[in-house]
C-alpha positions in Angstrom: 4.0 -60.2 -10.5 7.6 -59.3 -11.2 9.1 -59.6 -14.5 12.4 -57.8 -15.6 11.7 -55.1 -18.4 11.5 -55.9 -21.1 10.3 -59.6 -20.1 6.8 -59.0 -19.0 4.5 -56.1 -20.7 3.1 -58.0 -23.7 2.5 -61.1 -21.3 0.6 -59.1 -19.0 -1.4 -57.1 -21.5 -2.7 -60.0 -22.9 -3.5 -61.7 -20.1 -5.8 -58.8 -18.8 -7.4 -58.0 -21.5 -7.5 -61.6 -23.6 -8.4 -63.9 -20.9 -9.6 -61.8 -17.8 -11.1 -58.8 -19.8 -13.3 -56.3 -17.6 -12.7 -58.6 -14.0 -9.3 -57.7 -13.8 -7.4 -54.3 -13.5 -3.2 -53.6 -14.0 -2.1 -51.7 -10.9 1.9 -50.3 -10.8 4.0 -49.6 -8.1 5.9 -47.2 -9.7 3.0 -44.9 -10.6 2.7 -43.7 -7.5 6.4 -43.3 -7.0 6.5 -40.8 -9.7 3.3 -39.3 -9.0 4.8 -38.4 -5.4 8.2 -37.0 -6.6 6.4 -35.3 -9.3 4.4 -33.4 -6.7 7.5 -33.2 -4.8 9.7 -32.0 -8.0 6.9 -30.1 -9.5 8.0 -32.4 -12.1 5.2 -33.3 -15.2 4.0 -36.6 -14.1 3.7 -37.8 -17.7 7.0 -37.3 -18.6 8.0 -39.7 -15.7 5.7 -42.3 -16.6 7.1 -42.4 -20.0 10.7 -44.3 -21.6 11.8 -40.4 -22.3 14.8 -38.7 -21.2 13.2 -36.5 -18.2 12.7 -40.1 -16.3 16.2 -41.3 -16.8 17.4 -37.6 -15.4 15.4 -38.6 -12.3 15.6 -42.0 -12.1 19.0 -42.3 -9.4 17.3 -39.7 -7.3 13.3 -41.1 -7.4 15.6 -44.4 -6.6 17.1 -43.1 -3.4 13.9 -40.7 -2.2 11.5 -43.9 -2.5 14.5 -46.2 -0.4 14.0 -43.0 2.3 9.7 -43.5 2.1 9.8 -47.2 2.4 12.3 -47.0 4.9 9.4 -45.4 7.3 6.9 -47.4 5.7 7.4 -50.2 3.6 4.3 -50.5 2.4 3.8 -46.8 1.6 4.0 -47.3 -2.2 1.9 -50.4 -2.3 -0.6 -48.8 -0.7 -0.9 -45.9 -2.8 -1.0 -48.1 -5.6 -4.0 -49.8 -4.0 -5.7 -46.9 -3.3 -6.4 -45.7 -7.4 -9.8 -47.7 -7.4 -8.7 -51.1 -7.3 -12.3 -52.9 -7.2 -11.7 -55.0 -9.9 -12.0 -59.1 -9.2 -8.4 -60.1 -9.8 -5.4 -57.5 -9.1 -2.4 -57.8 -11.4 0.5 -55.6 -9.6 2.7 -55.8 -12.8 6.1 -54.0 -11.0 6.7 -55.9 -7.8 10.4 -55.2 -7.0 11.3 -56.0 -3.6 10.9 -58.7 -1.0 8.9 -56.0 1.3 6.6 -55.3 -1.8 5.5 -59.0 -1.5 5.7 -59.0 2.4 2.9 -56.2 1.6 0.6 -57.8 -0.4 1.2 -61.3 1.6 0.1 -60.1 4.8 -2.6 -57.2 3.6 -4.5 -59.7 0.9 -4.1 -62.6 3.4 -2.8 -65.5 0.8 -5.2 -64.2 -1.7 -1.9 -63.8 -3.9 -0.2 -65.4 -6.5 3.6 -64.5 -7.1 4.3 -64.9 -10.3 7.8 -64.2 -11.6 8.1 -64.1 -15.5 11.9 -63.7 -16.5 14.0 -64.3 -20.1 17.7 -64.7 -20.5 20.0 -61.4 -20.9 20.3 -62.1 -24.7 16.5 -61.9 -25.1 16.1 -58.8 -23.1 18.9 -56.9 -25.1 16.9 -58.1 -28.4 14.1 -57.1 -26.9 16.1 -53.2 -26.8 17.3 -53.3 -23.0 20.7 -51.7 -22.0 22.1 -52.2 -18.9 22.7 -49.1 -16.8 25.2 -49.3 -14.1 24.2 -48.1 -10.6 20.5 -48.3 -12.0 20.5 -52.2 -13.5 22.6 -53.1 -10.0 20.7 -51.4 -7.4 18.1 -52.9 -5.4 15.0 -51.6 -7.3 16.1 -53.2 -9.7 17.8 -56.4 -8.1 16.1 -57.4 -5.0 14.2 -60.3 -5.9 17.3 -61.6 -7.6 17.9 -64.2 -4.9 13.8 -64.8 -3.7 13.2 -68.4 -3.9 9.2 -68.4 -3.0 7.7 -68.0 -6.2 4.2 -69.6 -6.9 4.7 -69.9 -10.5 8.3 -69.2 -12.9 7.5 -68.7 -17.1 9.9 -67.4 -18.9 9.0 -65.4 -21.5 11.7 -65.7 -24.4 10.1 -66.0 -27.3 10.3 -69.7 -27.9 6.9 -70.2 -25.8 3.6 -69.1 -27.1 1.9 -66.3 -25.4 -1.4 -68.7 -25.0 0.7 -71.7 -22.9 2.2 -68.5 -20.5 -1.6 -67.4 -19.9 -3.1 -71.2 -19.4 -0.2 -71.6 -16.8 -0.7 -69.1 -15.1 -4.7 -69.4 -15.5 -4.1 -73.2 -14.0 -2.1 -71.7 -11.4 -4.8 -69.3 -10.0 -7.2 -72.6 -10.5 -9.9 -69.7 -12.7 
């Protein structure tokens, strides 16, 4: 699932735990990231996984490290991310943010996978408290998928749609 922040966190809360409750689990991609460079760093792992300022000192240099790991393996993060218990019936990966993230899951979950893209215009993201950053908001962590065209299912999330009609899409997309 990709969705740019701040266009998919309520939408994917509610659809775990409203309409897939205990058969689903949210997995992220960028927890392992920061878990790595906070053993790496000897950086409080916390801190990174919050909005604070100790993630936004990091953030250009997490960016570049995790470009160097997926470079050598570019499945290295997915993986990780796999790996924290994921037993749960249904999988959301709420963070996918490049083409070889998908090319992961595609070829590792055999077409067990739904890629879901939920998106809302600039304007509602900037409501929504989001300020671009440049040479973070224009780098490929950020804009890879920008140009992917094989998405299983589009919503956009911008307010004017009810959180109910985004689930039962996506629900008649996975055919549940």
């Amino acid at each position: 699932m990709r969705g740019g922040i701040p266009s998919e966190p309520d939408v994917v809360q509610y659809f775990k735990f409203c309409r897939l409750g205990e058969s689903s689990q949210i997995v992220r991609i960028s927890e392992p990231i920061k878990r790595e460079w906070s053993k790496k760093d000897n950086v409080g792992l916390q801190e990174l996984l919050s909005d604070g300022p100790l993630k936004e000192k990091y953030r250009k240099d997490m960016i570049k490290w995790g470009e160097e790991v997926r470079q050598k393996d570019y499945g290295f993060f997915c993986k990780l991310a796999m790996d924290t218990g994921t037993f749960s019936e249904t999988v959301i990966v709420s963070d996918i943010r490049r083409k070889s993230d998908i090319k992961y899951f595609k070829e590792y979950y055999n077409g067990k996978v739904l890629i879901l893209r939920i998106t809302c215009p600039e304007e509602t993201r900037i409501k929504r408290g989001w300020i671009f950053r440049q040479g973070i908001d224009d780098v490929e962590s950020e804009c890879d998928l920008d140009d992917y065209q094989d998405w299983d299912l589009i919503v956009e999330n911008n307010g004017h749609i009810d959180g109910d009609e985004i689930i039962n899409l996506i629900i008649c997309k996975l055919e549940l």
